[in-house]
N, CA, C and O of each residue as an XYZ file, in Angstrom:
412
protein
N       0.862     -1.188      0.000
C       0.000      0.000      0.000
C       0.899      1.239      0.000
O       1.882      1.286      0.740
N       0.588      2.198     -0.785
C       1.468      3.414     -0.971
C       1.283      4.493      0.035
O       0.077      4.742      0.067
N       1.719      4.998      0.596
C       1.805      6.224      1.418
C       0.764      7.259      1.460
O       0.547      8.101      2.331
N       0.172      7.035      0.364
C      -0.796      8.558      0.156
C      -2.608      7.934      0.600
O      -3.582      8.435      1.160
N      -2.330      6.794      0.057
C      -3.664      5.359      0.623
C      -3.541      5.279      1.847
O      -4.660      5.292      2.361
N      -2.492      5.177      2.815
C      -2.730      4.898      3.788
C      -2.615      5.594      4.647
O      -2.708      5.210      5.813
N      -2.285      7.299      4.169
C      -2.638      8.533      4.968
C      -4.156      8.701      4.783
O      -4.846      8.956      5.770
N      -4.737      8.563      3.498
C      -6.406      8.988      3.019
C      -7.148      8.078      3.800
O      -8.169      8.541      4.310
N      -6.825      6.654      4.059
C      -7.605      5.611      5.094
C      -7.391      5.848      6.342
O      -8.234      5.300      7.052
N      -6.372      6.620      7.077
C      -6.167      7.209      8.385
C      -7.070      8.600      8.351
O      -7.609      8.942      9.403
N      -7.183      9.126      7.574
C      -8.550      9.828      7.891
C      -9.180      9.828      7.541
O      -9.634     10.966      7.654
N     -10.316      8.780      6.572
C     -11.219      8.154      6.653
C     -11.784      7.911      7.825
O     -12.969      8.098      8.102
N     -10.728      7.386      8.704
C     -11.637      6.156     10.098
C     -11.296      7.631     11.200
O     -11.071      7.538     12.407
N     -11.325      8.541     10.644
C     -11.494     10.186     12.010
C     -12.561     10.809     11.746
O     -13.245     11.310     12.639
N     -13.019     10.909      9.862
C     -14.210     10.963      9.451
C     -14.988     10.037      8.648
O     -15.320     10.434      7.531
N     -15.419      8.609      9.099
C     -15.901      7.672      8.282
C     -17.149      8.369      7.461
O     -18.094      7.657      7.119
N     -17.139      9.394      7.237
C     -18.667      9.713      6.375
C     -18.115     11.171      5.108
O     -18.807     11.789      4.299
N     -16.446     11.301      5.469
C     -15.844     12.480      4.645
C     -16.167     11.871      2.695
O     -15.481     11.121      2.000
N     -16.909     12.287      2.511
C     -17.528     11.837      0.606
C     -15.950     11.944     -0.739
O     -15.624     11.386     -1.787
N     -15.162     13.518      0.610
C     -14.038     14.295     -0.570
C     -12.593     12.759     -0.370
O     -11.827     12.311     -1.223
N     -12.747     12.423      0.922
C     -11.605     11.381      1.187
C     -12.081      9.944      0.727
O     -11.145      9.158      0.574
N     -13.262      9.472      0.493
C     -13.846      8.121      0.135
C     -13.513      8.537     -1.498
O     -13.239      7.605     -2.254
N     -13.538      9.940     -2.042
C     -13.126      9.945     -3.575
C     -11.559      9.750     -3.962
O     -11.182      9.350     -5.063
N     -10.604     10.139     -2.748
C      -9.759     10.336     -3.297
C      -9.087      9.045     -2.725
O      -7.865      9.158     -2.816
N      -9.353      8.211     -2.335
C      -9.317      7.035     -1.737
C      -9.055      5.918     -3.209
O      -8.177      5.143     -3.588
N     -10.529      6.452     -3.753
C     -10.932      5.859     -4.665
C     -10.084      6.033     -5.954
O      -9.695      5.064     -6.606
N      -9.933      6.765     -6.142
C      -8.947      7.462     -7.263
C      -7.444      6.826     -6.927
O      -6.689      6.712     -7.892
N      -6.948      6.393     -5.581
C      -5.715      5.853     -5.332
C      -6.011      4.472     -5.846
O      -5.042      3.867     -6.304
N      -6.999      3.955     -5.853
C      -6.922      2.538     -5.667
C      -7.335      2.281     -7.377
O      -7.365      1.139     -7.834
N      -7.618      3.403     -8.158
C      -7.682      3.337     -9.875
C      -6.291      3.033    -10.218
O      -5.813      2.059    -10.801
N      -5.489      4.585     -9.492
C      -3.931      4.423     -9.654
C      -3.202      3.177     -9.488
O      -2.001      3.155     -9.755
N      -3.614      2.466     -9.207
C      -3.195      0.866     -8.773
C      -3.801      0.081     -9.071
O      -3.554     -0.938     -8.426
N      -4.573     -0.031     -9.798
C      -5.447     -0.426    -10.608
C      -6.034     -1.391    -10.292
O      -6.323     -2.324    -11.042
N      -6.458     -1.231     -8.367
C      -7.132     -1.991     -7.828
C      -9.035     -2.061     -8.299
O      -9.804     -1.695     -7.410
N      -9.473     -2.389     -9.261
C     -10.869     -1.546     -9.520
C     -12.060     -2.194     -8.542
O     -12.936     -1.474     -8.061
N     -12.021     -3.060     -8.399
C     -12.915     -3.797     -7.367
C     -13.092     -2.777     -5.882
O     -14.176     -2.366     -5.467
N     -11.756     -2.511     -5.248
C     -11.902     -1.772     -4.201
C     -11.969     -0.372     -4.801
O     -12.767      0.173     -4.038
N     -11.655      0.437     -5.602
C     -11.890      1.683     -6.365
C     -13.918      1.530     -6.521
O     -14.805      2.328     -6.218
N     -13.961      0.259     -7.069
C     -15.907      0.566     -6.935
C     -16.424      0.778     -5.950
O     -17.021      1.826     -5.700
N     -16.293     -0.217     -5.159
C     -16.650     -0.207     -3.215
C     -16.443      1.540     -3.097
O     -17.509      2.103     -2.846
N     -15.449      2.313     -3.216
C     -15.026      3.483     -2.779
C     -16.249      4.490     -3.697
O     -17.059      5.266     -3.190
N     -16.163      4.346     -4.387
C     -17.029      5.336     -5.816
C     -18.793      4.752     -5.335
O     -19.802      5.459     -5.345
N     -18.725      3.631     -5.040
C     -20.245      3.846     -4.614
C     -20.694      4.453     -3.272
O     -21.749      5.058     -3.077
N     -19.708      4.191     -2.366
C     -19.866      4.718     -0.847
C     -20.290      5.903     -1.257
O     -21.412      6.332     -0.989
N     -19.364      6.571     -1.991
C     -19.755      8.244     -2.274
C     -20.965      8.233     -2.824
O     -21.833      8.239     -1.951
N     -21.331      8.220     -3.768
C     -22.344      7.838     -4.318
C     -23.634      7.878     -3.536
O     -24.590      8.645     -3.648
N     -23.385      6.646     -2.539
C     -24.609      6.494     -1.290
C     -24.588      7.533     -0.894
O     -25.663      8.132     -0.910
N     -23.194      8.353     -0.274
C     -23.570      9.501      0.585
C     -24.149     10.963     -0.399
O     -25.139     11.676     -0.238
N     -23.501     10.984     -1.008
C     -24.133     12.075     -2.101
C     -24.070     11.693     -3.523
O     -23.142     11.473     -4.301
N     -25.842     11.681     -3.648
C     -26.136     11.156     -5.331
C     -25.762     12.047     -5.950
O     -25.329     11.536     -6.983
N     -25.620     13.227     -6.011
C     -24.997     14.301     -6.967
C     -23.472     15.043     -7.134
O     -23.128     16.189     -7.423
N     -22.772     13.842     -6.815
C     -21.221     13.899     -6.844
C     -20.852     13.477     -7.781
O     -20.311     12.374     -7.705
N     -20.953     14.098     -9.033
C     -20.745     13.895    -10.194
C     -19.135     13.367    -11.263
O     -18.994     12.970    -12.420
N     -18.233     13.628    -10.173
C     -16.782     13.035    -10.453
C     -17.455     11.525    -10.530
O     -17.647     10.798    -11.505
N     -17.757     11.321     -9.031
C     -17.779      9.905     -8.652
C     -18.298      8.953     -9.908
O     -17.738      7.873    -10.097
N     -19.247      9.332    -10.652
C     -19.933      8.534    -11.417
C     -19.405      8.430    -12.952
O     -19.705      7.582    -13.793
N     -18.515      9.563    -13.070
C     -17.520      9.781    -13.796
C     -16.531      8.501    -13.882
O     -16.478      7.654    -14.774
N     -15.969      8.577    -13.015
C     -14.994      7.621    -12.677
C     -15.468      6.254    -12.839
O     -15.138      5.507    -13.759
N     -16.299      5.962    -11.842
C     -16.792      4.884    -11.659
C     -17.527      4.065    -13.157
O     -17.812      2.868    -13.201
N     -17.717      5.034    -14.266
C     -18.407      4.538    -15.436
C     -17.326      4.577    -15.978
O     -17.274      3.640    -16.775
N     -16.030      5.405    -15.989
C     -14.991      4.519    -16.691
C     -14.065      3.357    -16.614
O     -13.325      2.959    -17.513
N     -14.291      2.581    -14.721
C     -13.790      2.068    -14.411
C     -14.361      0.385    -15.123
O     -13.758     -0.577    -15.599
N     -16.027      0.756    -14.833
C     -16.943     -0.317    -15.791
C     -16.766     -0.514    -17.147
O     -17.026     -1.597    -17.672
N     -16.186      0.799    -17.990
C     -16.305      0.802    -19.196
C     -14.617     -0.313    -19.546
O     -14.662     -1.377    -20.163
N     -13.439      0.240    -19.029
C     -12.170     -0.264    -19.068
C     -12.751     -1.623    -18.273
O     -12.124     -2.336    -19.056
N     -13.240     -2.352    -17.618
C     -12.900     -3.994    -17.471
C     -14.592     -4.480    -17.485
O     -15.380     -5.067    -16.743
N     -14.575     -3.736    -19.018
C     -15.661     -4.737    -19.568
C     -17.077     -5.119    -19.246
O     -17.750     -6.120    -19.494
N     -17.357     -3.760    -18.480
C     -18.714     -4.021    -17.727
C     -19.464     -2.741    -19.191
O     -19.354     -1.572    -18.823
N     -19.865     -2.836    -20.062
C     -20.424     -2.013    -20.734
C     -22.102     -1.526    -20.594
O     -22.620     -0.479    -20.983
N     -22.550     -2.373    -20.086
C     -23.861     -2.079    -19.409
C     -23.996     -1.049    -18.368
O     -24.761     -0.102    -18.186
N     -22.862     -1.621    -17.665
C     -22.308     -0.898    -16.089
C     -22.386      0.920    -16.724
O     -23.104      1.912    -16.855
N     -21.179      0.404    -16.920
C     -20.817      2.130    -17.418
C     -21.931      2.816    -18.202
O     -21.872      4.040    -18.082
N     -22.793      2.441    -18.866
C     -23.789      3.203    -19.784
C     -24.542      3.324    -19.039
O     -24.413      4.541    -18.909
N     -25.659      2.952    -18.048
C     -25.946      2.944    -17.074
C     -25.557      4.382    -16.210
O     -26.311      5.341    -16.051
N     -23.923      4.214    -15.619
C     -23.638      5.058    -14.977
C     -23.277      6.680    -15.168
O     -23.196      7.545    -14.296
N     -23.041      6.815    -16.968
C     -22.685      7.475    -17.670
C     -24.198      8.671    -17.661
O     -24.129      9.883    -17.455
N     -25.445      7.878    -17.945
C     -26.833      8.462    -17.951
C     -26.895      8.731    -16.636
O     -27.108      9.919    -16.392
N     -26.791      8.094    -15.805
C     -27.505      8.867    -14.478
C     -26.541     10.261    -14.394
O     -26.872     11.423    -14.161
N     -25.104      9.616    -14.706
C     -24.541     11.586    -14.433
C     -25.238     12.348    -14.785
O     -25.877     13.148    -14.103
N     -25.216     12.157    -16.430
C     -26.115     13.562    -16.923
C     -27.025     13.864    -16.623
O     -27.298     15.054    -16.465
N     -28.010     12.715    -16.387
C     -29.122     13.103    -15.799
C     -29.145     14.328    -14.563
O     -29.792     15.375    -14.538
N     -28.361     13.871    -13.750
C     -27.892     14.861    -12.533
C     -27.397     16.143    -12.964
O     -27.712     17.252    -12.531
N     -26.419     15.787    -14.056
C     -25.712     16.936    -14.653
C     -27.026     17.901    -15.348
O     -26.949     19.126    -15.440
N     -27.984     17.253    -15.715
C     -29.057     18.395    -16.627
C     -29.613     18.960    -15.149
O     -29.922     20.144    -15.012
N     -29.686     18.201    -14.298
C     -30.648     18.831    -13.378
C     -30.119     19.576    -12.486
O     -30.903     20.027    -11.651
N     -28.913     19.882    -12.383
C     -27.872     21.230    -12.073
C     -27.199     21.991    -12.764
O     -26.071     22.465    -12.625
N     -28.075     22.091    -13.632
C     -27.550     22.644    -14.719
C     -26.108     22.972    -14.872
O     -25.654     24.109    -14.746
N     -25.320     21.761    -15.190
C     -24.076     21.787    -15.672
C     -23.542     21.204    -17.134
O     -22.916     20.211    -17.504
N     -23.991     22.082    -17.605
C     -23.822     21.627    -19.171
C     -22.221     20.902    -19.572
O     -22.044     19.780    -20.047
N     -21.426     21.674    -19.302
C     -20.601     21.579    -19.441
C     -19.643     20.129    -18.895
O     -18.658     19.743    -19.524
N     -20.148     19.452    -17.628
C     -19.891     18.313    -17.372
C     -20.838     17.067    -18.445
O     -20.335     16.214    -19.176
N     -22.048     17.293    -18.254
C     -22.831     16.525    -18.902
C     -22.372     16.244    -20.308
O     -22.516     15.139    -20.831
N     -21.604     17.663    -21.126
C     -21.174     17.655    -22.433
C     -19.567     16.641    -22.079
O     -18.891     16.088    -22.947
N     -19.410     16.643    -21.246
C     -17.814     15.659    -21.098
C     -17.832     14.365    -20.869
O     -16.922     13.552    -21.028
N     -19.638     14.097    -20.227
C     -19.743     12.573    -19.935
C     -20.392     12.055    -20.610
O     -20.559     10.836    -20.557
N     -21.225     13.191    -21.856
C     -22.107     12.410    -22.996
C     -21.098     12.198    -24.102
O     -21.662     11.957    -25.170
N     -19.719     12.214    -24.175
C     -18.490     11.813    -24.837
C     -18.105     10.686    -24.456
O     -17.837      9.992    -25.437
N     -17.918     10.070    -23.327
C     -17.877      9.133    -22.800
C     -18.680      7.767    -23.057
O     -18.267      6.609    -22.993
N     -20.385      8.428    -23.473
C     -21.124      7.739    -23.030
C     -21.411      7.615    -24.690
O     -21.990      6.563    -24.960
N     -21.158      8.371    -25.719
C     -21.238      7.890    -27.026
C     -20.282      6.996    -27.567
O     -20.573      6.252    -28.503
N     -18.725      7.027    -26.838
C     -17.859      6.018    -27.153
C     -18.201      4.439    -26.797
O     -17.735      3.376    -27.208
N     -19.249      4.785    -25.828
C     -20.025      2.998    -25.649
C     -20.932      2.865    -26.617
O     -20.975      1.767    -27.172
N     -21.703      3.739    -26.979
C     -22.706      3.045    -27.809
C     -22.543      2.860    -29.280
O     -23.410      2.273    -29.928
């Protein structure tokens, strides 16, 4: 385990409910291309806030790279969906790129 994982999991367990440290948690464990525990991490967030729009980001490319293509298309629509309904065009326009390279 690398140094920066196991500072982000030491404060995790000071704030087990921090959404910004369960992402960047998650993002360590892409870097390592642990994806199984990178999902576990990307959905926690997820649970805690449905409109954390990295998270689903990530998490639909993590489905899309090992072959879950359902997964990711799936996860790709609910962003935008979120993304239209905060009006953030501009993300939604970055994940409906994403989400045309699946279909």
């Amino acid at each position: 385990m690398n140094k920066r994982l196991e500072a982000l999991l030491k404060f995790l367990a000071q704030d087990p409910e921090d959404t910004f440290t369960r992402y960047a948690i998650a993002l360590e464990y892409i870097s390592l291309k642990e994806y199984d525990e990178a999902i576990k991490f990307l959905e926690s967030v997820i649970e805690r806030d449905e409109n954390y729009i990295a998270a689903y980001q990530q998490l639909g490319h993590i489905y899309a790279i090992t072959d879950q293509k359902e997964k990711a298309i799936e996860t790709y629509k609910k962003a935008i969906e979120i993304c239209n309904i905060k009006g953030d065009k501009h993300a939604a326009d970055n994940i409906s790129k994403f989400l045309d390279e699946l279909l």
